[in-house]
PLY file of the C-alpha trace (Angstrom):
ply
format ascii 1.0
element vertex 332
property float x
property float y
property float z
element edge 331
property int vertex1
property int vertex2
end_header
47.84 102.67 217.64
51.22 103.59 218.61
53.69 103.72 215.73
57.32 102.46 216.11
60.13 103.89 214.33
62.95 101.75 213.45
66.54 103.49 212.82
68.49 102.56 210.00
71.15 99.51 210.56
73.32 98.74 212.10
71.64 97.44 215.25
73.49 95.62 218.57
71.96 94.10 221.25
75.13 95.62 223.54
76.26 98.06 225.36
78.39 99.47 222.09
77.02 102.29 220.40
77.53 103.16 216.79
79.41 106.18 217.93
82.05 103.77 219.68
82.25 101.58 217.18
82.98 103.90 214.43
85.50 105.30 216.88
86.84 102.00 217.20
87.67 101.72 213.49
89.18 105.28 213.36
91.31 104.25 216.42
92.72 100.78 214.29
93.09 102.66 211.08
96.27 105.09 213.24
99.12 102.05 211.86
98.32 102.50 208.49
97.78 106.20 208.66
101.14 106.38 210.52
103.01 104.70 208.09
101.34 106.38 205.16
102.89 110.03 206.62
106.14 108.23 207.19
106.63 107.45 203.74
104.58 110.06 201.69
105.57 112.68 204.46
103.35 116.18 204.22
101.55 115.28 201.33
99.71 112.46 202.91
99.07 114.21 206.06
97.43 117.54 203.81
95.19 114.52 201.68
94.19 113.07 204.46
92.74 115.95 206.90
91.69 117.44 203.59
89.49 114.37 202.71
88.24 114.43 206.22
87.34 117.83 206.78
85.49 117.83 203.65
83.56 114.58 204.51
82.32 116.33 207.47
81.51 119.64 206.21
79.56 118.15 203.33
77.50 116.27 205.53
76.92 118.60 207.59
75.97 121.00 204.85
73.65 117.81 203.15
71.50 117.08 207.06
71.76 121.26 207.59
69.81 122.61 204.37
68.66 119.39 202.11
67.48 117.08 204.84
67.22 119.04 207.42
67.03 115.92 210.10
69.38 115.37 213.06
73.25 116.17 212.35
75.25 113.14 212.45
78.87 114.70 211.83
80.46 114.09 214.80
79.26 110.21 214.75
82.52 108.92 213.53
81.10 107.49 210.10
81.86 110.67 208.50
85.55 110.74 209.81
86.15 107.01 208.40
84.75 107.84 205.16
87.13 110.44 204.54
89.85 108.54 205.85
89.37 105.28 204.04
88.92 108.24 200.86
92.11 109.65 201.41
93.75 105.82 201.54
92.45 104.95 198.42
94.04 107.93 196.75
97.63 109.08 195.48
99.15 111.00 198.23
100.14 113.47 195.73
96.51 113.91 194.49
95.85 117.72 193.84
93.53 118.97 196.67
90.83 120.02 194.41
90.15 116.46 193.29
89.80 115.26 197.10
87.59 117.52 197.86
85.17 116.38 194.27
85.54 112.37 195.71
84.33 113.96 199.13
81.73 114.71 198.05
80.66 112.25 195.59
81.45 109.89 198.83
79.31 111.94 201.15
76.24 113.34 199.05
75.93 110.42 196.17
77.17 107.58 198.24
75.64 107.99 201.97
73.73 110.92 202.17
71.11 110.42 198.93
69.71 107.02 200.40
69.34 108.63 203.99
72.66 108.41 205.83
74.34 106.00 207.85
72.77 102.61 207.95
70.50 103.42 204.57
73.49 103.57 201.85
73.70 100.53 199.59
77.27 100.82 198.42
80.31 102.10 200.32
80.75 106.04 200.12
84.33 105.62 200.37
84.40 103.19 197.09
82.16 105.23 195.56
84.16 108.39 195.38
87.44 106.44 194.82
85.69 105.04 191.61
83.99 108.11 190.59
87.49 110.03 190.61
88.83 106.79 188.57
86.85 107.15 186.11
87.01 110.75 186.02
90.42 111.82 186.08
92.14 108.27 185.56
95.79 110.24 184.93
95.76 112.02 188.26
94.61 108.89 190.01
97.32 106.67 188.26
100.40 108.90 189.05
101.40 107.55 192.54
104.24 108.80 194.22
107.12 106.46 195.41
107.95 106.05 198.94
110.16 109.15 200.05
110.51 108.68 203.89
109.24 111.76 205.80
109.35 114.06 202.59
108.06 117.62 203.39
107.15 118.45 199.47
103.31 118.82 198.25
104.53 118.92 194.74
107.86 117.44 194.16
107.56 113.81 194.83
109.24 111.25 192.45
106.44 109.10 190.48
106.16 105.53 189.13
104.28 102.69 188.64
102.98 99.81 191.39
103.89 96.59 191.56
100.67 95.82 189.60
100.83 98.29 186.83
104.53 97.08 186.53
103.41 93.13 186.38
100.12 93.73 184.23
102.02 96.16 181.70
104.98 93.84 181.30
103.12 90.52 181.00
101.28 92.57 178.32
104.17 93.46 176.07
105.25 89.47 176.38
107.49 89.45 179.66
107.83 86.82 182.18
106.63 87.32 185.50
110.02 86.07 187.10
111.75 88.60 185.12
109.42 91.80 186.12
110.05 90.79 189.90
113.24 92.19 189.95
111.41 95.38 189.83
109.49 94.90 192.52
110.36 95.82 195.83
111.05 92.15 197.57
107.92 90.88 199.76
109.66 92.50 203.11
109.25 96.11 201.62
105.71 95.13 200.30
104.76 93.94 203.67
106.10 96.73 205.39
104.75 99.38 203.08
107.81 100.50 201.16
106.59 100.75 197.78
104.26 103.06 195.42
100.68 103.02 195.45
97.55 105.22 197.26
98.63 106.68 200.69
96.85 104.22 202.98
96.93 100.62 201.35
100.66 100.16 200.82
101.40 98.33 204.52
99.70 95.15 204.67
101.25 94.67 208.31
99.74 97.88 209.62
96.50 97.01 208.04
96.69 93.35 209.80
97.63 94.98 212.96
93.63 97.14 212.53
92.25 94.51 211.63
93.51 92.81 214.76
92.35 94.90 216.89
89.11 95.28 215.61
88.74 91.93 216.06
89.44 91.84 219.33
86.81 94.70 220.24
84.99 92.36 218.48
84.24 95.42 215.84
83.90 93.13 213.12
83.79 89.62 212.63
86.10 86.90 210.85
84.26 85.69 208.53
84.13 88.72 205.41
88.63 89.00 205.81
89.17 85.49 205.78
86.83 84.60 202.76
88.09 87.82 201.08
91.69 86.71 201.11
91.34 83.40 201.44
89.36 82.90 198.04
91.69 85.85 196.33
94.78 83.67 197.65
93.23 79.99 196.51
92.10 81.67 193.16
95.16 83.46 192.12
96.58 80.58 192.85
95.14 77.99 190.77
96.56 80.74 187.40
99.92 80.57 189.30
100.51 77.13 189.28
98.98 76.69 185.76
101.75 79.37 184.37
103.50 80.73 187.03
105.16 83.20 184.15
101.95 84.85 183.14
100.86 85.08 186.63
101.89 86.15 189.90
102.21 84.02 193.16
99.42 84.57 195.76
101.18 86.27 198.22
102.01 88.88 195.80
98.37 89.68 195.60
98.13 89.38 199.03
100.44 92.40 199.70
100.15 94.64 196.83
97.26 97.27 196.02
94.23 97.43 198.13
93.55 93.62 199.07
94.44 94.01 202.16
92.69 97.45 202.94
89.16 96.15 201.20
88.79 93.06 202.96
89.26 94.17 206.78
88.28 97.96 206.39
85.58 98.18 203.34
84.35 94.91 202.86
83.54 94.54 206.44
81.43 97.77 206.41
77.79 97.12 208.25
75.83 98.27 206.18
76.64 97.15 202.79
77.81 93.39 203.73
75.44 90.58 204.57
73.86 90.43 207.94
74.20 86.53 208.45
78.04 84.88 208.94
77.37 82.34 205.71
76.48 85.09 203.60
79.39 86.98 204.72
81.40 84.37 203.52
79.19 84.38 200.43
80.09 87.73 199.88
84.12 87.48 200.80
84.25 84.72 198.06
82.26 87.05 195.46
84.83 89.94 196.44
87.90 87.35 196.43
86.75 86.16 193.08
86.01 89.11 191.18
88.92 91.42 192.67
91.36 88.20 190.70
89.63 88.14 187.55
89.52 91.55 187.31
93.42 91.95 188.15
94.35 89.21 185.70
91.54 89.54 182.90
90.58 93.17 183.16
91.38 96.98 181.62
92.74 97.95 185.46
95.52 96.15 186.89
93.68 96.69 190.64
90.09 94.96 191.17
89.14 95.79 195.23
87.11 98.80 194.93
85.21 97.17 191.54
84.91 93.60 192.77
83.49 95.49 196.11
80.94 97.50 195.18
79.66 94.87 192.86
79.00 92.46 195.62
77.45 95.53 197.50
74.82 95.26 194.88
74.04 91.95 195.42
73.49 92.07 199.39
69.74 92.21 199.41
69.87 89.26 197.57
71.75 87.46 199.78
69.92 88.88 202.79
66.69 87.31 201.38
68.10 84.36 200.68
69.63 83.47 203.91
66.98 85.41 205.71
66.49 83.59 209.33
63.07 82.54 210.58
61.63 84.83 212.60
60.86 84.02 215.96
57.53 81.96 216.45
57.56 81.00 212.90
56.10 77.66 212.40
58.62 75.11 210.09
56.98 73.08 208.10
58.21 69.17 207.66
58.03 67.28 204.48
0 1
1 2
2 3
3 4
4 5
5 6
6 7
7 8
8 9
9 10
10 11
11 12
12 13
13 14
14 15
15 16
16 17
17 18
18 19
19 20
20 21
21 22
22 23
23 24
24 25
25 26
26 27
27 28
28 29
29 30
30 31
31 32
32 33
33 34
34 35
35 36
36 37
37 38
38 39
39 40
40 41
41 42
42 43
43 44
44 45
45 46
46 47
47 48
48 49
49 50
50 51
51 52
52 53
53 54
54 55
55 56
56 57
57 58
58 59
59 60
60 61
61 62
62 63
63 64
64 65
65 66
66 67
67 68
68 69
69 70
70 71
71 72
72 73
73 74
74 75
75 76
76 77
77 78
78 79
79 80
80 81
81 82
82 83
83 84
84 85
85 86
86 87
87 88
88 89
89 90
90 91
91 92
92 93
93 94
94 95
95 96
96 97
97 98
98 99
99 100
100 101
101 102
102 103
103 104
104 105
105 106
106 107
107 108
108 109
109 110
110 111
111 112
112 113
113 114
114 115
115 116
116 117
117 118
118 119
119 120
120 121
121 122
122 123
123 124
124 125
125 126
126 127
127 128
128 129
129 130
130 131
131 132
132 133
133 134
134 135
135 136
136 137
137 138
138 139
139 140
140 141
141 142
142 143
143 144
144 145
145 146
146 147
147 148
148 149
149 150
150 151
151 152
152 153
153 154
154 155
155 156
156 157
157 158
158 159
159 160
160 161
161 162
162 163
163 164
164 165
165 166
166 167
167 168
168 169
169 170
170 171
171 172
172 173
173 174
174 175
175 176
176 177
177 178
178 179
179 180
180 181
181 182
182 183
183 184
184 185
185 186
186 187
187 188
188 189
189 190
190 191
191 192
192 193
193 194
194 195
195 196
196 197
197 198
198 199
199 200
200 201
201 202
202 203
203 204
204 205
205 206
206 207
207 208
208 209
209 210
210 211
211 212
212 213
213 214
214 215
215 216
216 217
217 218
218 219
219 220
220 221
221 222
222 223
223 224
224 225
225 226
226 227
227 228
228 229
229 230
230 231
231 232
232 233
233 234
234 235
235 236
236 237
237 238
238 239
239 240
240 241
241 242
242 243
243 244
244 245
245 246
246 247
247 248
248 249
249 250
250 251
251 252
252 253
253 254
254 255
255 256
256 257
257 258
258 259
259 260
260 261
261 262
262 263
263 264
264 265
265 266
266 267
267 268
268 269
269 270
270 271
271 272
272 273
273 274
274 275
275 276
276 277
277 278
278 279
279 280
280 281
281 282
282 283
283 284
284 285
285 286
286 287
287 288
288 289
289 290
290 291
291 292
292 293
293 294
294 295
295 296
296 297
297 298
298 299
299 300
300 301
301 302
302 303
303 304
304 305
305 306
306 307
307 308
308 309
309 310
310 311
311 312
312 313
313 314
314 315
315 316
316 317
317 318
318 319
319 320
320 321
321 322
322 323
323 324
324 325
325 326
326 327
327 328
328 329
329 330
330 331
């Protein structure tokens, strides 16, 4: 009997390969990684081949000497990982650190379940989280936007947008009154303002994700219910108390919204195979990134609401499994 093997997902029926594809999203990820260097200078640049040299050497080590199957390094996937790590980091992060959510990324989050196509939960996420949790004061001390500032070291440090509006609705302060220290919605959209290197310009995300769309890399369906839900939800608390709670849009631009729903969301493996439970998922992500923002310890949900609704893929899978072909429906 001949024996088929089946490789890990994702599978097209096109002349794409994974290789291109994952090329593709390294190729609409150069906005965002442009502006990141513009405003967090050398720094950003060092955390960001740092994060992907790493990714690739501890893969390669992983496939080389614990594995031992067919090296994969030079596949792209590796690349994005550490690129979508370094985003989701301070720019100012000390070296040692990115090279820890590496590989936490690489040899807990992709590598133990097989590689590419077999991981449940996104590597990048899962090192972003891991050094969260881990060294939450490192991770918390963002530098401010400096344009084209050559120091490793000396960068001036403050709060996001978020930190500023959860901590002052905290201690009592209206919402309208903590705007003022806010860079306006221009600056957010444009990326002037403090936060990880890669998630602070929504308009160079939106530009990827345009592209990527285009090259048909990804679909509609995961962005739009991401941001759409995360919009309607936020809100519904807006226009119940629009002093204890920010406006949509100001989700919209600030922390990692923007960055989770068209770059880590949209990952193939860990999101839904079928377009309604795509949308299933976007919703999940949408609704748990708010509550978490608005309810929760952290004043920034993505990576959490994300990896969550990783979880609960299979389930949706099985649920909205198609019938296979031949399969006879029953009526009645």
């Amino acid at each position: 009997m001949k024996v088929l093997t089946v490789s890990g997902s994702p599978h097209f029926h096109a002349e794409e390969s994974v290789s291109k594809l994952m090329y593709g999203v390294v190729f609409s990820l150069i906005p965002a990684m442009l502006v990141s260097f513009y405003f967090f200078g050398l720094a950003a640049i060092v955390v960001t081949l740092t994060a992907v040299v790493a990714c690739m050497a501890f893969e390669f080590l992983i496939q080389k000497y614990l594995i031992k199957g067919p090296l994969t390094i030079f596949d792209g996937s590796a690349i994005i990982t550490g690129v979508l790590l370094a985003f989701n980091v301070p720019a100012n992060l000390p070296l040692g650190l990115v090279v820890i959510g590496s590989a936490v990324a690489i040899g807990m989050g992709k590598m133990t379940f097989g590689g590419l196509g077999k991981n449940p939960f996104n590597p990048a996420l899962v090192g972003r989280v891991f050094l969260m949790i881990s060294f939450p004061v490192q991770m918390t001390t963002y530098p401010q936007p400096s344009v084209l500032n050559v120091s490793l070291t000396d960068a001036v440090t403050g709060p996001t947008p978020l930190t500023i509006i959860k901590d002052g609705v905290s201690r009592g302060m209206p919402v309208s009154e903590l705007m003022g220290q806010i860079p306006d919605y221009i600056n957010l959209l444009m990326g002037n303002l403090g936060g990880s290197a890669g998630e602070i310009s929504a308009i160079a995300i939106l530009l990827g994700g345009v592209y990527m769309l285009i090259r048909k890399i990804i679909s509609w369906h995961i962005p739009v219910a991401y941001l759409g839900s995360a919009a309607i939800f936020a809100g519904i608390f807006w226009l119940i108390s629009p002093e204890v709670y920010p406006d949509p849009l100001f989700h919209l631009l600030t922390g990692g919204l923007m960055l989770g729903a068209i770059y880590m969301a949209t990952d193939y493996t860990t999101s839904p195979m079928s377009r309604t439970g795509m949308i299933i998922f976007g919703i999940g992500c949408g609704l748990l990134t708010i509550i978490i923002r608005l309810f929760g310890a952290y004043p920034e949900g993505v990576a959490f609401s994300i990896l969550i609704m990783n979880a609960f893929v299979p389930l949706i899978n099985r649920g909205l499994k198609p019938k296979r072909f031949g399969e006879e429906v029953k009526n009645g």
